[in-house]
LOZAMI-681444 format. One record per residue (C-alpha): residue number from 0; residue in one letter; x, z, y. Coordinates in nm, 4 decimals. Layout:
<atoms>
ATOM / NUM / a / X / Z / Y
...
</atoms>
This chain:
<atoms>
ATOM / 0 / x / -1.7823 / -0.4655 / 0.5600
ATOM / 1 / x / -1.5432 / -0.7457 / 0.4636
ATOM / 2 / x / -1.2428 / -0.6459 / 0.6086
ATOM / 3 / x / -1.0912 / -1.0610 / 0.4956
ATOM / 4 / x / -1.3134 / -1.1213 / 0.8395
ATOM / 5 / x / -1.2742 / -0.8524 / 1.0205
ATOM / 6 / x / -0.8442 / -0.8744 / 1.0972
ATOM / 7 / x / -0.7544 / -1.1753 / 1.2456
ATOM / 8 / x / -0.4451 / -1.1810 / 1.0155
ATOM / 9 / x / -0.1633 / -1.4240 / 1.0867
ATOM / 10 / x / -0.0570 / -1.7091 / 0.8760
ATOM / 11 / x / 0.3473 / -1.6222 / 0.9455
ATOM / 12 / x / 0.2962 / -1.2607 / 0.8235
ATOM / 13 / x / 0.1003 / -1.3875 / 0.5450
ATOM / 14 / x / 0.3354 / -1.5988 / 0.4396
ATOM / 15 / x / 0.6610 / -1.4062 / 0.4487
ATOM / 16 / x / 0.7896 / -1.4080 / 0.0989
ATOM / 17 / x / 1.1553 / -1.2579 / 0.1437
ATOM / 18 / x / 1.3883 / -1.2978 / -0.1616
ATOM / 19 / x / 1.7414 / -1.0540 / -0.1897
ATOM / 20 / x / 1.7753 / -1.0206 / -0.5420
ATOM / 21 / x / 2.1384 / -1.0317 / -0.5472
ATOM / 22 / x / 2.1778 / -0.7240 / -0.3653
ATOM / 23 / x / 2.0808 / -0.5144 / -0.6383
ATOM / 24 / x / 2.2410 / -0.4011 / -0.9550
ATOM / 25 / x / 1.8780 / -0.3659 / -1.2368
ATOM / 26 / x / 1.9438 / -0.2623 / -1.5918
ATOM / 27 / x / 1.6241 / -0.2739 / -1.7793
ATOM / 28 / x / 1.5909 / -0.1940 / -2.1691
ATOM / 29 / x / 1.3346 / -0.1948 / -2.4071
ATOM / 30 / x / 1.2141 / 0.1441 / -2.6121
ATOM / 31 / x / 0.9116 / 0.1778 / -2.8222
ATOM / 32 / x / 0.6367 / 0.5061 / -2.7587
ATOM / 33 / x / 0.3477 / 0.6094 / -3.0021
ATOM / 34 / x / 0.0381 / 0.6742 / -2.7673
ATOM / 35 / x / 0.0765 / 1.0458 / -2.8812
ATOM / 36 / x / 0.4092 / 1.0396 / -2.6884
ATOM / 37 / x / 0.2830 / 0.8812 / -2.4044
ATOM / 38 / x / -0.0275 / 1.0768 / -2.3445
ATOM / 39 / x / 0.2198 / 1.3870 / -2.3344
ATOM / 40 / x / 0.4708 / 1.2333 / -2.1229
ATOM / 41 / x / 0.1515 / 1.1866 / -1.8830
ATOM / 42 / x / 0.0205 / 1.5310 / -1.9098
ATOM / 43 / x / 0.3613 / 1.6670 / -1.8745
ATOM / 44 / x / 0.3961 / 1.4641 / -1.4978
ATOM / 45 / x / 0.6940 / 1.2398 / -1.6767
ATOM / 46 / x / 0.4888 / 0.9528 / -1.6835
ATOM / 47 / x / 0.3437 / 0.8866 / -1.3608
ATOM / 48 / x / 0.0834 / 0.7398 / -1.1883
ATOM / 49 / x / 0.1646 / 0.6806 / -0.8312
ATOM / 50 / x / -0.0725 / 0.8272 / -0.5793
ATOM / 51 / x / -0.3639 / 0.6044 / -0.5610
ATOM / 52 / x / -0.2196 / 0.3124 / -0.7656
ATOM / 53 / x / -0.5092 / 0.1141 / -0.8785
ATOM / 54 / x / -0.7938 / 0.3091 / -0.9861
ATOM / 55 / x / -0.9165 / 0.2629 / -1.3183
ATOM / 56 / x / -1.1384 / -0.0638 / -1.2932
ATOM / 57 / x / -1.1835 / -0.1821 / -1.6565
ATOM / 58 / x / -1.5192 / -0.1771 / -1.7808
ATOM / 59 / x / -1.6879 / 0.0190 / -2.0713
ATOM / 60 / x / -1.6991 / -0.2777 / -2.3162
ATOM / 61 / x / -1.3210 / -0.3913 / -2.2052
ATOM / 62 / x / -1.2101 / -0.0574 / -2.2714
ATOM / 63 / x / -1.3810 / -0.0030 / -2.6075
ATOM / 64 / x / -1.2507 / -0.3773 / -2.6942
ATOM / 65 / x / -0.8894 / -0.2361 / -2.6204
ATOM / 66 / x / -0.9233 / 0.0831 / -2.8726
ATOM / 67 / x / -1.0761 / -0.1624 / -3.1215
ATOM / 68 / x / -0.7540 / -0.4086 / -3.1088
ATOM / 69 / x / -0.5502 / -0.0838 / -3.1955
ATOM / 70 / x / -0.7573 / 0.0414 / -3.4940
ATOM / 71 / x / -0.7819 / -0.3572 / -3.6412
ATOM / 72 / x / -0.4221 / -0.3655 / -3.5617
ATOM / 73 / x / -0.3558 / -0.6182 / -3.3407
ATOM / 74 / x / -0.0371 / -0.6978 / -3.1142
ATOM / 75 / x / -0.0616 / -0.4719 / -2.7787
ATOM / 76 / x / 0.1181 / -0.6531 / -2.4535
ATOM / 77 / x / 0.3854 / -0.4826 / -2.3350
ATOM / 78 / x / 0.3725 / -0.1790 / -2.0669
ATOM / 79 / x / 0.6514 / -0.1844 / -1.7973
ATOM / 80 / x / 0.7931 / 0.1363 / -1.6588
ATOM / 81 / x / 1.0426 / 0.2143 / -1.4007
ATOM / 82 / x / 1.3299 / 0.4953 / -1.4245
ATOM / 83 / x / 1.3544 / 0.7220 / -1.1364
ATOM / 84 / x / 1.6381 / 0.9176 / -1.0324
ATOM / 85 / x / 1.4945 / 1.2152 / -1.1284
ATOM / 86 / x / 1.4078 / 1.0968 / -1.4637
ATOM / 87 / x / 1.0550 / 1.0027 / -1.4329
ATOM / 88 / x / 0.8847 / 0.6490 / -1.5711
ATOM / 89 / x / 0.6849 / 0.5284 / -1.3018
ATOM / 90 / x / 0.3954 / 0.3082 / -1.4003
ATOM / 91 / x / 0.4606 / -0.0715 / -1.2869
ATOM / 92 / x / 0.2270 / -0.2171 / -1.5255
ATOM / 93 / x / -0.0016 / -0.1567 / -1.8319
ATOM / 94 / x / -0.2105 / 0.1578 / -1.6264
ATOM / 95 / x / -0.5371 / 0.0242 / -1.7552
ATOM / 96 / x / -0.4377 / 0.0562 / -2.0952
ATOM / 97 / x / -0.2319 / 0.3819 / -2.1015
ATOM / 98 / x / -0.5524 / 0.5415 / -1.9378
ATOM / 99 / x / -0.7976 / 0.3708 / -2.1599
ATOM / 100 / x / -0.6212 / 0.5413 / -2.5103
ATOM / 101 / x / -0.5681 / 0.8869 / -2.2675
ATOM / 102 / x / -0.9491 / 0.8567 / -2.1975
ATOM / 103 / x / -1.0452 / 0.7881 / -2.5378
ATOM / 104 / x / -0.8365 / 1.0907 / -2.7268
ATOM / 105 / x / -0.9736 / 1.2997 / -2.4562
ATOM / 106 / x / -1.3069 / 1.2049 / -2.4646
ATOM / 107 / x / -1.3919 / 1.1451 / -2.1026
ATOM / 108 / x / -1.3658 / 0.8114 / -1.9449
ATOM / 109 / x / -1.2392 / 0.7389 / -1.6117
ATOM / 110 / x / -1.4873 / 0.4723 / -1.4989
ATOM / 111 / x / -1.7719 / 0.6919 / -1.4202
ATOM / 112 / x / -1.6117 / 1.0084 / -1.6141
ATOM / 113 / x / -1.8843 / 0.9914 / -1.8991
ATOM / 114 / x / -1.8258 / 1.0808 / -2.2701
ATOM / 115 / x / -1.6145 / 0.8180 / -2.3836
ATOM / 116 / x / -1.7919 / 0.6429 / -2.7161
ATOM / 117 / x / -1.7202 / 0.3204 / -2.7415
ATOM / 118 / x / -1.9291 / -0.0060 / -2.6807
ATOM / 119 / x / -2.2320 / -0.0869 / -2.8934
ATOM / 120 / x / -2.2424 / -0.4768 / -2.7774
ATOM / 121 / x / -2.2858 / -0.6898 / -3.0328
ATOM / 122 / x / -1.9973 / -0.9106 / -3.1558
ATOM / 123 / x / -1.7740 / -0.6964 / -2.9432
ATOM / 124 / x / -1.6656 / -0.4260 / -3.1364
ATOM / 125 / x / -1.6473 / -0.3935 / -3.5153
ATOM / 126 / x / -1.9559 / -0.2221 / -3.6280
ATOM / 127 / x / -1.7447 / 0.0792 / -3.8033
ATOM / 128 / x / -1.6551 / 0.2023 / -3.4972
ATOM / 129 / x / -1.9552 / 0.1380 / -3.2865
ATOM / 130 / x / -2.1004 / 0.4136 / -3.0081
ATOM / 131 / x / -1.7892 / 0.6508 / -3.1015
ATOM / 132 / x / -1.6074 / 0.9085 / -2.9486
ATOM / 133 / x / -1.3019 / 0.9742 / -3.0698
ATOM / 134 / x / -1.3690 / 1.2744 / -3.2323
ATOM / 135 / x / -1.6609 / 1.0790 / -3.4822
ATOM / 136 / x / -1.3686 / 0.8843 / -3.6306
ATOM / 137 / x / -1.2078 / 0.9597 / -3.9274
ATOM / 138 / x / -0.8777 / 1.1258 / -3.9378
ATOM / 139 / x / -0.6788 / 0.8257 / -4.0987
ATOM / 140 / x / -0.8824 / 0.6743 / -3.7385
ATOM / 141 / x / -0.7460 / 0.9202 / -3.4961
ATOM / 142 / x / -0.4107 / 0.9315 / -3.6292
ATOM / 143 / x / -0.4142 / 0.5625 / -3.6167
ATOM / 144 / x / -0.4696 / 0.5465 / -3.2865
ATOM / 145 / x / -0.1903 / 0.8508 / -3.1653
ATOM / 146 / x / 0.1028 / 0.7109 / -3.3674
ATOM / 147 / x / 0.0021 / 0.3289 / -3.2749
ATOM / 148 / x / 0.3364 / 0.2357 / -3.0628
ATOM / 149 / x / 0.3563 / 0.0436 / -2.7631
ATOM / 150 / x / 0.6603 / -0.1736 / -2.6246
ATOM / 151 / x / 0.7784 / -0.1053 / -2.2682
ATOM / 152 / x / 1.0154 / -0.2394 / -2.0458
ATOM / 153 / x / 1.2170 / -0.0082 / -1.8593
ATOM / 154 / x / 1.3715 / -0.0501 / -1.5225
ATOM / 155 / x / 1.6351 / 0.1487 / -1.2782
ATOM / 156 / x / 1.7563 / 0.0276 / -1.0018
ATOM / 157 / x / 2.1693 / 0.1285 / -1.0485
ATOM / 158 / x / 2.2890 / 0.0415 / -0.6676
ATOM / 159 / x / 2.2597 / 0.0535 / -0.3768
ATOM / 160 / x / 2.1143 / 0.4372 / -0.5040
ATOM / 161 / x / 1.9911 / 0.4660 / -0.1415
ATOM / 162 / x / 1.7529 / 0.1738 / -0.1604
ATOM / 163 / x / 1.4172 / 0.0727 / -0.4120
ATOM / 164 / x / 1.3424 / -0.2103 / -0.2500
ATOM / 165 / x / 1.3987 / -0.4071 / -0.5677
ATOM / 166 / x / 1.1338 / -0.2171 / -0.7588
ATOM / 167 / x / 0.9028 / -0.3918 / -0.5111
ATOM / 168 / x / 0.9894 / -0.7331 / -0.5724
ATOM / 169 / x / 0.9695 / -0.6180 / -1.0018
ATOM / 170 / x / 0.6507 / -0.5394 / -0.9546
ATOM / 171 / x / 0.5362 / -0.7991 / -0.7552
ATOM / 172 / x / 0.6441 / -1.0468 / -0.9999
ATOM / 173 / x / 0.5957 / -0.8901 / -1.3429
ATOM / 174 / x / 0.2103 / -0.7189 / -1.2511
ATOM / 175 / x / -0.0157 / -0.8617 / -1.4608
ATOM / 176 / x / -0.3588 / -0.6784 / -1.3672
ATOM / 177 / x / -0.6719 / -0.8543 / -1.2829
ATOM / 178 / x / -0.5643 / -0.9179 / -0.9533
ATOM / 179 / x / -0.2678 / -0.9895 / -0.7275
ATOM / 180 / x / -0.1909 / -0.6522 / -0.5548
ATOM / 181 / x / -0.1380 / -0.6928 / -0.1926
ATOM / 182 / x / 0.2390 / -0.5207 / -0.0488
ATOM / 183 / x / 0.0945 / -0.2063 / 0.0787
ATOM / 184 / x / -0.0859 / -0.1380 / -0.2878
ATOM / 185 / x / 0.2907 / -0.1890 / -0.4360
ATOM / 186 / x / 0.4326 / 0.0496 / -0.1893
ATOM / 187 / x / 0.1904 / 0.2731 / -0.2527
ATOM / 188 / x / 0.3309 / 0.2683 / -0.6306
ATOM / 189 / x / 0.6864 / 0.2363 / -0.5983
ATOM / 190 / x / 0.7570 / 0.4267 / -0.2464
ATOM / 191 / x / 0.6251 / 0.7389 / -0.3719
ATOM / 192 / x / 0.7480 / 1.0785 / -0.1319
ATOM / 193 / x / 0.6286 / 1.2357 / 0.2157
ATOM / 194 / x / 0.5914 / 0.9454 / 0.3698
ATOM / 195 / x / 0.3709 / 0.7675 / 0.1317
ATOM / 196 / x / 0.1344 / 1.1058 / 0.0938
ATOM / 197 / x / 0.1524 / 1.0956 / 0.4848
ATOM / 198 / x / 0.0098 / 0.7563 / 0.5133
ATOM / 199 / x / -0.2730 / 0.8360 / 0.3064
ATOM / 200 / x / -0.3343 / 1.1352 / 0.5200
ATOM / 201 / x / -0.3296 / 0.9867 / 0.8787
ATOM / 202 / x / -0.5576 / 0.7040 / 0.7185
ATOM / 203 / x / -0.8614 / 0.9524 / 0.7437
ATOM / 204 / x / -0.7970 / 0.9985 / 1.0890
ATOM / 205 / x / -1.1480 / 0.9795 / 1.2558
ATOM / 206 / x / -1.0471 / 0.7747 / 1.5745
ATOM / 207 / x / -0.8098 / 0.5390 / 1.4164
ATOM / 208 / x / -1.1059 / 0.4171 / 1.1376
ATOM / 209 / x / -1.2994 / 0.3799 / 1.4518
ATOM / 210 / x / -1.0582 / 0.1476 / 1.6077
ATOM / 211 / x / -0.9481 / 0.0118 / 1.2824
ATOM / 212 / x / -1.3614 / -0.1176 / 1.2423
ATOM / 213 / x / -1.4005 / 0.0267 / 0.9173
ATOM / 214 / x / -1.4677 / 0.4274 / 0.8418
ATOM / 215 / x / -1.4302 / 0.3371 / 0.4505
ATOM / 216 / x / -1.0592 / 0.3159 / 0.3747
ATOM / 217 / x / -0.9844 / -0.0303 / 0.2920
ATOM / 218 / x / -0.9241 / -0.0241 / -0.0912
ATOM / 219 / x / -0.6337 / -0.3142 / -0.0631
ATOM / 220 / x / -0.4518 / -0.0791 / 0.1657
ATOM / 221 / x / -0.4433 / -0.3041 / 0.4506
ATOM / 222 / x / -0.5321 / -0.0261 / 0.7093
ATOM / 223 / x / -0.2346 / 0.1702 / 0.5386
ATOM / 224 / x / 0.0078 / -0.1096 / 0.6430
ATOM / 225 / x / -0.0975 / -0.0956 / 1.0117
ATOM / 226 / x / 0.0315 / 0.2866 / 1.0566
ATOM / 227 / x / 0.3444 / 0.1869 / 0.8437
ATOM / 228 / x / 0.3822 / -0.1385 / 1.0729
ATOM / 229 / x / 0.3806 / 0.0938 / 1.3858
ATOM / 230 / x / 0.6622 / 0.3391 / 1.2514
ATOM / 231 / x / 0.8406 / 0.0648 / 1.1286
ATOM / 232 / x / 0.8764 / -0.2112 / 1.4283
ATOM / 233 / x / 0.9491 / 0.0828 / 1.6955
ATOM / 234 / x / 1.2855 / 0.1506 / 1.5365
ATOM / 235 / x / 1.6285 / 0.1214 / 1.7193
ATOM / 236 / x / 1.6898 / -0.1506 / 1.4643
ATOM / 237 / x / 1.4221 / -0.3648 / 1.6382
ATOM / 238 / x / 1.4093 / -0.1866 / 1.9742
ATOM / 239 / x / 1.7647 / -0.2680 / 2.0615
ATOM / 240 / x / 1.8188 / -0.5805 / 1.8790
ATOM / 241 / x / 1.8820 / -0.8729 / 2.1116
ATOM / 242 / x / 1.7390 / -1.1964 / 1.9079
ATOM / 243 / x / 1.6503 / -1.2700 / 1.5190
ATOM / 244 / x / 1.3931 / -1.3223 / 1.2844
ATOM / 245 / x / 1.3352 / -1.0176 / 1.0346
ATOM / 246 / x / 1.0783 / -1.0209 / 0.7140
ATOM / 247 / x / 0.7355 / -0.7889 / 0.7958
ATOM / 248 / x / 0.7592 / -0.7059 / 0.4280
ATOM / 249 / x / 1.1279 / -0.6233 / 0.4017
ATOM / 250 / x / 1.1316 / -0.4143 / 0.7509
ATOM / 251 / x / 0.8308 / -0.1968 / 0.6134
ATOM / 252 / x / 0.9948 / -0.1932 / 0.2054
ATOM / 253 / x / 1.3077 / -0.0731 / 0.3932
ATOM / 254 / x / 1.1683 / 0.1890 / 0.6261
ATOM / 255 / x / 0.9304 / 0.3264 / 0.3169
ATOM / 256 / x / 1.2417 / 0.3462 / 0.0955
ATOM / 257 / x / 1.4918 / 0.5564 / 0.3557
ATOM / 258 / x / 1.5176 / 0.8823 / 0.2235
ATOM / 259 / x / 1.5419 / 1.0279 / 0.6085
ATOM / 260 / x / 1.1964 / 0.9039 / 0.6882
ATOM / 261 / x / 1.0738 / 1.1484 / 0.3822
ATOM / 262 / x / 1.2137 / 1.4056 / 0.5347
ATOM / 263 / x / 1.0349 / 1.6913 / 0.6369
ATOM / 264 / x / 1.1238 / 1.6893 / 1.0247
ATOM / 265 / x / 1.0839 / 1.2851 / 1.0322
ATOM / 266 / x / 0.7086 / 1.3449 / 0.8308
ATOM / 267 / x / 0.6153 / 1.5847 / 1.0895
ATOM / 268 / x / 0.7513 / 1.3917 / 1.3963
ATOM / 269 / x / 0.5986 / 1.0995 / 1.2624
ATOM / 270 / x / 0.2216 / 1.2433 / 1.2132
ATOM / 271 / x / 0.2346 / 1.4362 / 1.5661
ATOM / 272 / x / 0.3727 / 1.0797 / 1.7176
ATOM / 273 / x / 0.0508 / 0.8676 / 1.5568
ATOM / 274 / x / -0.1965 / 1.0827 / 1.6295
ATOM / 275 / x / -0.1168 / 1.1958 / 1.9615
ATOM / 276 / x / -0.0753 / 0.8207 / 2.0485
ATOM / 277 / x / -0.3814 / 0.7284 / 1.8687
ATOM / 278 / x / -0.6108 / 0.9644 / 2.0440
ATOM / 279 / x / -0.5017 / 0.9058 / 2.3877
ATOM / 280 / x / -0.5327 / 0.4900 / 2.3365
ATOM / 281 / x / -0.9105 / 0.5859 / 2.1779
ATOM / 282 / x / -0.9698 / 0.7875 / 2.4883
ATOM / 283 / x / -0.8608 / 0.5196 / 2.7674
ATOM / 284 / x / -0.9837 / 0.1978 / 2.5999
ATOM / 285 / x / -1.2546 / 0.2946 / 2.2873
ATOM / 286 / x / -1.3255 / 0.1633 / 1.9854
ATOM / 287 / x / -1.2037 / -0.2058 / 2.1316
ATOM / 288 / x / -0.8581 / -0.0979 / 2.1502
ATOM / 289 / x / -0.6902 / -0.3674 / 1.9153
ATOM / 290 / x / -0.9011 / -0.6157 / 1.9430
ATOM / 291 / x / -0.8102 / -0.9424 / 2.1292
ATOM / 292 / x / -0.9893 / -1.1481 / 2.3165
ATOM / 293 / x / -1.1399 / -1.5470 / 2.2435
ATOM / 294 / x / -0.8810 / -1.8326 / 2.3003
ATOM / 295 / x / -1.1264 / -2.0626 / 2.3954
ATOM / 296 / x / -1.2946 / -1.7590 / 2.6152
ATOM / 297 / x / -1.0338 / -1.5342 / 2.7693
ATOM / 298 / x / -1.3235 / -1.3370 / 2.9220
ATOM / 299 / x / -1.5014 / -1.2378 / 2.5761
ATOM / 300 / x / -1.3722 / -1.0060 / 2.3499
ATOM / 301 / x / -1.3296 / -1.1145 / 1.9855
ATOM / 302 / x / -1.4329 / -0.8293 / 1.7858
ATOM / 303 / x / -1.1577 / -0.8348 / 1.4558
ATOM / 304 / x / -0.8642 / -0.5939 / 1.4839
ATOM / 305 / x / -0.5741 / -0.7861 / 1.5705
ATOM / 306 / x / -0.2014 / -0.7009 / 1.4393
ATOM / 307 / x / 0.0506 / -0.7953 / 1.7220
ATOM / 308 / x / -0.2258 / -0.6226 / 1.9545
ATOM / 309 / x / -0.2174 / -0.3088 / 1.7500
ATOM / 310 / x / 0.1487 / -0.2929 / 1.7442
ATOM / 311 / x / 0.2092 / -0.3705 / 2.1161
ATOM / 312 / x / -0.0356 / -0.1784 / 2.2528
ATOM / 313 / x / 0.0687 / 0.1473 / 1.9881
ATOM / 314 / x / 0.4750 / 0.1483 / 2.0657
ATOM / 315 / x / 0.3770 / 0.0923 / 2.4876
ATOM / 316 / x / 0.1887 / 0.4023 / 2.4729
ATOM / 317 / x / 0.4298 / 0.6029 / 2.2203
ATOM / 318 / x / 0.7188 / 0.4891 / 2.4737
ATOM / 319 / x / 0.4933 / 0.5989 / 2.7873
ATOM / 320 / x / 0.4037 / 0.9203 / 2.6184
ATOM / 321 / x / 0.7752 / 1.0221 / 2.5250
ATOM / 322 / x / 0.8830 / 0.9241 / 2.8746
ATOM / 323 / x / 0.5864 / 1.1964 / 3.0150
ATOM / 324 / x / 0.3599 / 0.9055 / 3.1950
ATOM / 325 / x / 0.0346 / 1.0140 / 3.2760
ATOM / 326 / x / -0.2285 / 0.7368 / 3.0230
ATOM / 327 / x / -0.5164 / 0.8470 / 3.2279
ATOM / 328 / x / -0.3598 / 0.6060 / 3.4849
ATOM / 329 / x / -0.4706 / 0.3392 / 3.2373
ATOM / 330 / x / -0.7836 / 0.1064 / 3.1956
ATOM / 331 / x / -0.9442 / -0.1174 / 3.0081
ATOM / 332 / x / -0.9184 / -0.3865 / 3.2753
ATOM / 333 / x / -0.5381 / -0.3068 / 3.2737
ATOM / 334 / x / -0.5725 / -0.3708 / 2.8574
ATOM / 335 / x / -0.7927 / -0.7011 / 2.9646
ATOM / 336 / x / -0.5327 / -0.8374 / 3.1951
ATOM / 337 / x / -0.2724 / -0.8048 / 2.9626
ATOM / 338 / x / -0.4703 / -0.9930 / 2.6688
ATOM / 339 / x / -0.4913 / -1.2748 / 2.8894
ATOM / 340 / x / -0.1152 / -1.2930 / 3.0023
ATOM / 341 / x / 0.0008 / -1.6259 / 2.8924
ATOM / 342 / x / 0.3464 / -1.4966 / 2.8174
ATOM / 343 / x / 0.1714 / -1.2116 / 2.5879
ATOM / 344 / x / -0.0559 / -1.4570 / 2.4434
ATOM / 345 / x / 0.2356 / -1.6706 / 2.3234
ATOM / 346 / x / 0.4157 / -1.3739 / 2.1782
ATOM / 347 / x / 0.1050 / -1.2414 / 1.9741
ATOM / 348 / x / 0.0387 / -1.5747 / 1.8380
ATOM / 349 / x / 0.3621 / -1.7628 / 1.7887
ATOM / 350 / x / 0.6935 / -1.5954 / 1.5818
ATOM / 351 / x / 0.5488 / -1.2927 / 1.5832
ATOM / 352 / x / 0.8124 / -1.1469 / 1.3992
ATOM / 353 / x / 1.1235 / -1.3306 / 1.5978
ATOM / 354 / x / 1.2995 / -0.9996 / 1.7412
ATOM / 355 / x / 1.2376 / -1.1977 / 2.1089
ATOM / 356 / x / 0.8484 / -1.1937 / 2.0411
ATOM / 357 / x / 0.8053 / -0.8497 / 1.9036
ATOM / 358 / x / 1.0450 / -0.7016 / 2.2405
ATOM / 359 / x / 0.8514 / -0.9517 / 2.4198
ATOM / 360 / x / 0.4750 / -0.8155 / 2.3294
ATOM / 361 / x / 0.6145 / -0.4738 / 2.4129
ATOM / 362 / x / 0.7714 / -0.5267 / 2.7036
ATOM / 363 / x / 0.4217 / -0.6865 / 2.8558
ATOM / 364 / x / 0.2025 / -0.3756 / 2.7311
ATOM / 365 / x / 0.4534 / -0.1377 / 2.9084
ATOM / 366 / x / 0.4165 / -0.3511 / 3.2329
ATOM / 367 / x / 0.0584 / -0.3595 / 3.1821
ATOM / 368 / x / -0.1172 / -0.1020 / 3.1334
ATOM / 369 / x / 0.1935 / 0.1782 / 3.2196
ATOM / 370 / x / 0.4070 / -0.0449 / 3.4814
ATOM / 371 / x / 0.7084 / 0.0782 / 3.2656
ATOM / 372 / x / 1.0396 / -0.1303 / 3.1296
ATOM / 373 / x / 1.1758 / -0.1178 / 2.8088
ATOM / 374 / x / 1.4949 / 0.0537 / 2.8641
</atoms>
């Protein structure tokens, strides 16, 4: 499944591109580590890979082409790391090639986890080193490659201490891996705590891949945004608000970041608030639960999950649940009327992130389907 057509994403949302630099306080430095040192900083947990970051994707021949530019010599790009408060480099960028050297001293490589010998295509390697593991080189070889050194950038974030939100926007702009990572795949790297391993977890939840339209985890993360969306626009903050315009990206970078969310009373309020809420929507409207329905056909259902359906539809029913409102009341014909309000229509399609729209959406999904008001 190609999950580019299967969300109706939203060319505002897509689009949101929020820039704060001046708010932060970044020292960065530069310090040169063999590949011995690095290996063991890895091993030790002191250089990390964040949970999930992008899994090893080079291929055999790009890897082997990598350890053969270190035994010929040749200039190495730079890795960039990220200083934690409690001391820890955090991988931004240069994962692909601190894993290819760790696979290739260990002798197990992480594509397919295969003995690691390097590439016998022709013109690609130099023929002294052809179909080896690392333990067939020399020693004058192996050492080569362990003391080789490697220049990296190093980042920390020096105020506001409560805040990382400017390790998102680094690595946004400095990532230089095959592809462009989408926000929720830097989060996933530079958010890491309770709330990040939390995400992952309710991900797997059986009824929300159902609704979701996909029981394969999307590998850009997409699906993990969604749950993070729903934490993140039921806030006071957005709740109580009277009119703006706030930043998607910035509002979920924010929540992600607050050290209270990661905390182990907010982690477990949060999981029994999703899938409590999650269930009870699955039970009362089905797998069809987010999607919307056709603009130019407001009595067929357009099957592609829909954002500002997802998150109207999610903080109604949280709100009803907390307020002890009996779903089973509920219908699918109550969901059906409510896609085809005009007034809901306009604020699931237009501004969707203008304070007004997002209260708006809300406020008609309580009507709807609970005959509540936002209080």
């Amino acid at each position: 499944m190609n999950k580019e057509e299967d969300i109706d994403f939203l060319v505002e949302e897509l689009n949101d591109d929020y820039v704060n630099d001046d708010l932060y306080n970044i020292s960065s430095w530069g310090a040169d580590y063999s590949f011995r040192e690095l290996v063991n900083l890895y091993d030790d947990n002191d250089l990390v890979k964040p949970e999930l970051q992008r899994k090893y994707v080079w291929e055999k021949a790009e890897a082997s082409r990598f350890i053969d530019s270190i035994l010929l010599g040749l200039p190495i790009p730079s890795i960039f790391l990220a200083k934690t408060d409690d001391h820890k480099l955090l991988i931004i960028d240069g994962y692909q090639r601190l894993m290819t050297v760790n696979d290739y001293i260990k002798g197990i490589w992480s594509g397919d986890n295969s003995v690691f010998s390097l590439s016998k295509i022709p013109g690609k390697i130099n023929s002294r080193w052809k179909g080896k593991s690392f333990k067939q080189l020399t020693e004058t070889e192996q050492r080569k490659i362990k003391t080789t050194t490697i220049h990296a950038i190093i980042f920390q974030q020096k105020s506001p201490k409560d805040d990382d939100t400017s390790l998102f926007q680094i690595f946004e702009r400095i990532n230089t891996s095959g592809k462009t990572l989408m926000p929720q795949e830097i989060r996933n790297c530079v958010y890491q705590g309770n709330l990040n391993s939390l995400l992952l977890k309710l991900n797997k939840q059986e009824n929300w891949r159902t609704m979701f339209g996909d029981m394969k985890e999307d590998s850009r993360m997409r699906d993990l945004e969604f749950i993070l969306r729903f934490f993140a626009l039921k806030t006071d903050s957005i709740l109580n608000a009277e009119k703006g315009n706030i930043s998607l990206k910035k509002q979920l970078n924010e929540f992600m970041g607050t050290k209270a969310n990661n905390s182990y009373d907010c982690i477990s309020n949060l999981e029994n608030e999703f899938i409590s809420t999650i269930n009870l929507i699955f039970q009362q409207f089905g797998d069809v639960a987010f999607y919307n329905v056709q603009a130019s056909d407001l009595k067929t259902i357009r099957r592609r999950f829909y954002p500002t359906v997802f998150d109207s539809i999610m903080i109604a029913t949280s709100i009803a649940l907390h307020r002890g409102v009996d779903i089973a009341k509920t219908s699918e014909q109550n969901r059906l009327e409510l896609l085809r309000d005009e007034k809901f229509r306009q604020y699931s399609t237009q501004g969707t992130m203008q304070i007004e729209h997002i209260k708006g959406r809300i406020v008609k999904a309580l009507k709807f389907l609970y005959n509540l008001e936002l209080q």
